[in-house]
N, C-alpha and C positions, 0 to 999 in steps of 0.2 A: 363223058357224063360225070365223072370223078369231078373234074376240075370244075364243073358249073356249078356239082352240088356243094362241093367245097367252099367257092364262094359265093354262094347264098347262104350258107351259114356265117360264115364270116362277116356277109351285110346286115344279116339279123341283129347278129353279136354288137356289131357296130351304128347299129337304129336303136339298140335297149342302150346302151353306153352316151347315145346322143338324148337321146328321151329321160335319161338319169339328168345328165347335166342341164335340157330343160328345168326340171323338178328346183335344182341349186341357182339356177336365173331366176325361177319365179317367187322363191322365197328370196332373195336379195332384192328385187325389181316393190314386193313388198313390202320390206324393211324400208329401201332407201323412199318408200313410196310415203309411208309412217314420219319419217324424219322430213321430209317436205311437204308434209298439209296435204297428203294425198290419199285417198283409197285405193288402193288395186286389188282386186277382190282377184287374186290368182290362184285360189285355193281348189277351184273345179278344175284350172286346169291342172295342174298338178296333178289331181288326180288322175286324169285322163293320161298321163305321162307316165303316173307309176303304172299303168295298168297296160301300156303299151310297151314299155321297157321290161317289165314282166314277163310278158308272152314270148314276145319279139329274143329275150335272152334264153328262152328254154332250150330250143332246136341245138343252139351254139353250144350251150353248158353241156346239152348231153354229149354231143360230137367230140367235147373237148375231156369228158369221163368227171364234171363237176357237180354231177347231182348226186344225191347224198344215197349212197346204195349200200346195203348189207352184202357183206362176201362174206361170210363166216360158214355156212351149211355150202352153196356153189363153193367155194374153194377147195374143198375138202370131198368133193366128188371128182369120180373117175372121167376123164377126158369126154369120151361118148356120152356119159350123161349127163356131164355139164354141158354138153353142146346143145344136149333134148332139151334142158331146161330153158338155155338162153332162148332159145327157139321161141317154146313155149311161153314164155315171158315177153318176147317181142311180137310176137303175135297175140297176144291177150290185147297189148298194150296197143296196137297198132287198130284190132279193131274196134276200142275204148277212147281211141283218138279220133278219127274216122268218125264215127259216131258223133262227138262231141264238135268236132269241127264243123260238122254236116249241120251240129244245130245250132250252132254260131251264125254261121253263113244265114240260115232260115231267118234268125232272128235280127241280122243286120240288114238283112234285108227288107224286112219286115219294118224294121227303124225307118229306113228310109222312102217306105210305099205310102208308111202314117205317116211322114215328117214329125217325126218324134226331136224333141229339143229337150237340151239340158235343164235344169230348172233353176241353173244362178242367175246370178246378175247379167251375165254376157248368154245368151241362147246362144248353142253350137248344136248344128244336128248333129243328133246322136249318134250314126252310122257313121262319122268321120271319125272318132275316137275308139269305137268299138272294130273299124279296119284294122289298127293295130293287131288286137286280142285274136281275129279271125288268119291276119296274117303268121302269127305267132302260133298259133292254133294248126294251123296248115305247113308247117317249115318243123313243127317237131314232129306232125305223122309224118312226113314227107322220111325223117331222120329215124325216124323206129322204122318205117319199111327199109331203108337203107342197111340197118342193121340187119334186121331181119334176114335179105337177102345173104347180106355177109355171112349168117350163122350158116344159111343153109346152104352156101357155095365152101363150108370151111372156110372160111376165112376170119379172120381175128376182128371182135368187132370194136369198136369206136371206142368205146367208152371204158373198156377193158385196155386196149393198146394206149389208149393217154395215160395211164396208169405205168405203164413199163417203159415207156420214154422218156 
């Protein structure tokens, strides 16, 4: 199970890093579009790239200890109750995902029952784009329950041990 989760985070990591360098195609695809008598109205997708490169990079960054977290009061607590705390934390957080996820899911789905379409120039149904957000949305609970578990097996969690290696 290790090794699956492992690289599914890793594919996450590497669909936000692909979905970035969409983002730097489609503003060059516009530029050179500008320099040849052209329009290329790329600017919804773009969008749609940053907002999938987004999600899709969370699960990864937290796995790898890159989001942005305070240790100053945790650091400075006694072993035991730094463990209650992460706990605590990764549980808050896991059922504040879960949640959040669950209304992704309703609302992408919900895109795709209305056929909801973008409103640029190119109509894209909106549920292909919002996959990303729901995918990414789902691969970071997936990575706080992982945590989770760890806190509550003893074990050193993710995000902490990227830190000491």
């Amino acid at each position: 199970m290790r090794v699956f989760l492992d690289k599914l985070y890793r594919l996450s990591g590497g669909l936000a890093a692909f979905f970035l360098a969409a983002i730097g195609l489609s503003v060059v695809a516009q530029v050179v579009g500008r320099q040849l008598g052209y329009t290329v109205d790329a600017t919804g997708f773009a969008g749609f790239c940053l907002a999938a490169s987004t999600f899709l990079g969370l699960g990864y960054s937290m796995r790898h200890g890159t989001h942005v977290r305070v240790t100053l009061i945790i650091d400075a607590l006694p072993p035991k109750l730094k463990r209650v705390l992460e706990a605590w934390v990764c549980l808050c957080s896991f059922v504040i995902l879960f949640w959040l996820t669950l209304k992704a899911v309703i609302f992408t789905w919900q895109g795709y029952v209305f056929n909801e379409v973008s409103p640029g120039l190119i109509a894209i149904p909106l549920w292909i784009p919002q996959l990303g957000m729901v995918t990414g949305l789902l691969i970071i609970t997936v990575a706080v329950l992982d945590d989770l578990i760890g806190v509550l097996m003893k074990s050193e969690v993710s995000y902490r041990s990227a830190h000491t290696s």
